[in-house]
BAFIVEX-524143 format. One record per atom (N, C-alpha, C): residue in three letters; x, y, z. Coordinates in steps of 0.1 Angstrom, whole numbers, plus 5000, padded with zeros to 4 digits. Example, Ala and Ser with C-alpha at 12.3 -4.5 7.8 and 13.67 -1.06 7.14 Angstrom:
<pts>
ALA513249435078;ALA512349555078;ALA513249675078;SER512849785071;SER513749895071;SER512950005079;
</pts>
This chain:
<pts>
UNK094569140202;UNK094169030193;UNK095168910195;UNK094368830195;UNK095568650200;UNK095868590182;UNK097168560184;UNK097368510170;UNK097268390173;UNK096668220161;UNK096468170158;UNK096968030153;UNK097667920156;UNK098267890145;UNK097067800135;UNK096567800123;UNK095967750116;UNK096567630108;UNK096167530114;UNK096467440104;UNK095167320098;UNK094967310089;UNK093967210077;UNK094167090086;UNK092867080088;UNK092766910095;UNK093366820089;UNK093466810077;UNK094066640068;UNK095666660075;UNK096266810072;UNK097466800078;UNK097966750092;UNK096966800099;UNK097166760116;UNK097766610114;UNK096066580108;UNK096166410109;UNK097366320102;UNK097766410086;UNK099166360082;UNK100166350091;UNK100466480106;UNK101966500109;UNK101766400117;UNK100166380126;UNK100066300138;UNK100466150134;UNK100166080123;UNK100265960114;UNK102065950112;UNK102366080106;UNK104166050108;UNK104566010121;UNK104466080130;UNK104666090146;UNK105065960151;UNK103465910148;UNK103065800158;UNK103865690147;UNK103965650135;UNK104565580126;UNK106265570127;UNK106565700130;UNK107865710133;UNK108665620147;UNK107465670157;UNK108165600171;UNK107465470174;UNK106965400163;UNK106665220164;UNK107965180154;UNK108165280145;UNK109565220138;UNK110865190152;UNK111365330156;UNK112265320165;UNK111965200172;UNK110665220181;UNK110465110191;UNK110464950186;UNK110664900169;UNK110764850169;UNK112264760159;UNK112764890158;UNK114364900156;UNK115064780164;UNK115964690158;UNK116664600168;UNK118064680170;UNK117964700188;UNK119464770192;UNK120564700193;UNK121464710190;UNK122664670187;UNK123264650200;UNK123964510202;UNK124064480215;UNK125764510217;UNK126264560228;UNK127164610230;UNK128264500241;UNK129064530241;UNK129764420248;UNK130164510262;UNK130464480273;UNK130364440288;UNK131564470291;UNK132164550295;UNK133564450310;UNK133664580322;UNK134564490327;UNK134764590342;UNK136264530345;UNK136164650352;UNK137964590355;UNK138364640372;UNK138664560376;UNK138664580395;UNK139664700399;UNK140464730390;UNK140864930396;UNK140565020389;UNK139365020379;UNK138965130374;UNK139765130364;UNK140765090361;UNK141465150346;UNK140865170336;UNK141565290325;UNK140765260317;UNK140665160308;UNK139565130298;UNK139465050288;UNK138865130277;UNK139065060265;UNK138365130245;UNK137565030246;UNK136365020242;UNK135764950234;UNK135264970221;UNK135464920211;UNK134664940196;UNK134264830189;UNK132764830185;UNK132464740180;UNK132264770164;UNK132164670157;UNK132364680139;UNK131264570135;UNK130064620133;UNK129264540126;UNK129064510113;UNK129264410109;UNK128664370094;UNK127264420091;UNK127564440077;UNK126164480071;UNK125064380071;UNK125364220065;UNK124964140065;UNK125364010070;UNK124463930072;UNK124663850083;UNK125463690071;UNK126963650078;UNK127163540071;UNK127263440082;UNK127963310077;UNK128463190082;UNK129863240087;UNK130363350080;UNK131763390078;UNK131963500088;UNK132663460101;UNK133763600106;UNK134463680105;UNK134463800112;UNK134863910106;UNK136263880112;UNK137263880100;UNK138963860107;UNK139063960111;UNK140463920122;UNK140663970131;UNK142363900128;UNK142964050134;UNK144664040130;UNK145464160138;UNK146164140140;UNK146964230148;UNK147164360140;UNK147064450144;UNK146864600145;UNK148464650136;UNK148464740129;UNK150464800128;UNK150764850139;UNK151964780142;UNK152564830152;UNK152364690165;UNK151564640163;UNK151164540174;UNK151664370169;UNK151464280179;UNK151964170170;UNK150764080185;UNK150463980175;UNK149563860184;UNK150263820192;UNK150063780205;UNK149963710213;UNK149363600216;UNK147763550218;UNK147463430214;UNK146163470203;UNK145663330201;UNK144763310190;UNK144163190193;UNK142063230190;UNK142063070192;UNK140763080191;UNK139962970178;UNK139063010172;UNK138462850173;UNK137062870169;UNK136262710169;UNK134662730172;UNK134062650166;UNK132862650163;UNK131862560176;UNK130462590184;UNK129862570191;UNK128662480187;UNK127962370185;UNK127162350178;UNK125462330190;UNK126462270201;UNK125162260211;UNK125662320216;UNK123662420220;UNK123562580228;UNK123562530241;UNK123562430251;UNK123862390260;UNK125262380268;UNK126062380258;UNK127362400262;UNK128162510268;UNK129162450279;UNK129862590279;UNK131162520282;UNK131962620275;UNK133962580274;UNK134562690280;UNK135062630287;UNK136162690296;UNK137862680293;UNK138262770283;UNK139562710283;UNK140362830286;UNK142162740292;UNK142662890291;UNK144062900277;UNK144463030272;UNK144763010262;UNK146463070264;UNK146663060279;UNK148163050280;UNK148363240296;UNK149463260295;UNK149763370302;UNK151363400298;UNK150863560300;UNK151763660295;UNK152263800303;UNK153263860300;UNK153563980308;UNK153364130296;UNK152164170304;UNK151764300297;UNK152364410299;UNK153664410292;UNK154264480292;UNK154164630287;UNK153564600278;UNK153064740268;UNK151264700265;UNK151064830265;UNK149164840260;UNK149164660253;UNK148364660257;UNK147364570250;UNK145764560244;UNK145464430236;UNK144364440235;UNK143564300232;UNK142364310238;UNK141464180232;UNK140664180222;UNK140564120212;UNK139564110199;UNK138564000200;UNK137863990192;UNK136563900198;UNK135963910181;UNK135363820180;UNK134363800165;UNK133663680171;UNK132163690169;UNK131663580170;UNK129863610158;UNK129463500160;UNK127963470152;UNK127363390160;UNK125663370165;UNK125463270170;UNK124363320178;UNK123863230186;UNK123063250201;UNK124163230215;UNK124363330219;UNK125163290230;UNK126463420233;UNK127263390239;UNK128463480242;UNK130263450249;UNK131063520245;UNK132163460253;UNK132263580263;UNK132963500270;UNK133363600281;UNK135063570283;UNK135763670285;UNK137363670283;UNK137963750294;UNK138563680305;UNK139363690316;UNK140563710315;UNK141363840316;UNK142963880312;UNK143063970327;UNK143463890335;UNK143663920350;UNK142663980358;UNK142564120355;UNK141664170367;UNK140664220354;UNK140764220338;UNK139664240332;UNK138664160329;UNK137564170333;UNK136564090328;UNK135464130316;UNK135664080300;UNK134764150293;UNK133963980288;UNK132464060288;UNK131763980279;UNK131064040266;UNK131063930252;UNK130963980242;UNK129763910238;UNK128663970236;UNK127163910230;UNK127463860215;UNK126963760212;UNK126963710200;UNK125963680191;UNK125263790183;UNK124263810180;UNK124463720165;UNK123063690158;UNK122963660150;UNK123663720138;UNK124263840136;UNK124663870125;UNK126363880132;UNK127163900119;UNK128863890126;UNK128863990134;UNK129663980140;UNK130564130152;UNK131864070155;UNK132464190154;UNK133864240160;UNK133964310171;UNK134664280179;UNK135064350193;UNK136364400196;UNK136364520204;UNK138264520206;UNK138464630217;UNK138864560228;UNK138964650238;UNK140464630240;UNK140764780245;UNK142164810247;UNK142664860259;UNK143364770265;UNK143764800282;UNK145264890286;UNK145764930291;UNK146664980297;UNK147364890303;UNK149164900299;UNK150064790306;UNK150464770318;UNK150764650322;UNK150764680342;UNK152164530337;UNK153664610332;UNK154564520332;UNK154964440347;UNK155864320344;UNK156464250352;UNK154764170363;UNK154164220359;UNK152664110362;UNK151963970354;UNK152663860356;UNK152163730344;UNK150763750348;UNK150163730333;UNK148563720333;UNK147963640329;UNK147163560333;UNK146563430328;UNK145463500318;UNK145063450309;UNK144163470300;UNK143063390295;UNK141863360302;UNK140863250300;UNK139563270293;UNK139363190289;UNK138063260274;UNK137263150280;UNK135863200282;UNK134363100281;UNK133763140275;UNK133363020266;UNK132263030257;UNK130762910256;UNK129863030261;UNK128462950257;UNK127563000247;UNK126262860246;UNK125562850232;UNK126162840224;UNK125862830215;UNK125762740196;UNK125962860192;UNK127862920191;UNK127963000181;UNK129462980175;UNK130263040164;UNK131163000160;UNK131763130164;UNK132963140171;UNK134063240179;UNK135063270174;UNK136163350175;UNK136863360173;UNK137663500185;UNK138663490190;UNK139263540202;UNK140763590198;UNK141463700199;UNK142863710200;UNK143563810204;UNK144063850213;UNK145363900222;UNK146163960214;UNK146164100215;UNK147464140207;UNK148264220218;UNK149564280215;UNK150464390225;UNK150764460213;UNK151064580215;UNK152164670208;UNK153364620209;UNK153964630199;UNK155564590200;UNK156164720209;
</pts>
């Protein structure tokens, strides 16, 4: 004798109605955009990102870590999405671990050049924080160059471990 599984039609149609209602939610879930880099010997790198709950005018600060102390800093607002700025924000000897932070809001992205790392950080409409952490390569000066395009308001800063 073959067993059965019995189930009530309204039910079918209830679970199939969750199912299909469930994966037009996900499919229309906004993914959280992740930030980018590569680094030309493989080293490693951390990335973590810290999203706000809700979306302001106001950046998520950003401050040097215990134990760590800034290096540089350098913040300012984008208003035409046409733009792009290229600036560099000095050079240093990474002596000990380091790291780059990133906060931005906006349409657009920075991208941040610390020798052989290249990260880029998407700048979505609601705030984000960024913070990737590199491995020290002393007695090597490193230029440090930030581009930023589109209409968004940034904020960028360099810290080392003491």
């Amino acid at each position: 004798m073959k067993t059965r599984l019995c189930i009530p039609g309204s039910l079918c149609v209830l679970l199939l109605s969750l199912l299909i209602a469930s994966g037009f939610i996900s499919a229309c879930s906004p993914v959280a955009q992740t930030p980018s880099f590569s680094h030309a010997s493989g080293a490693s790198a951390t990335a973590t990102t810290r999203p706000l709950a809700t979306a302001t005018s106001t950046l998520l600060p950003l401050g040097a870590m215990p134990g760590w102390r800034v290096i540089f800093e350098k913040q300012d607002t984008i208003t035409n999405s046409a733009d792009t700025n290229l600036l560099s924000l000095g050079s240093f000897d990474p002596e000990k671990t380091f790291a780059v932070q990133a906060s931005c809001q906006g349409t657009g992205r920075i991208t941040v050049d610390v020798s052989i790392y290249h990260m880029t950080f998407p700048c979505p409409s609601s705030t984000f924080a960024y913070r990737n952490q590199m491995a020290p390569a002393p007695g090597k000066q490193t230029d440090v160059l930030v581009k930023v395009q589109g209409a968004i308001t940034w904020h960028v800063l360099l810290e080392m471990e003491n």
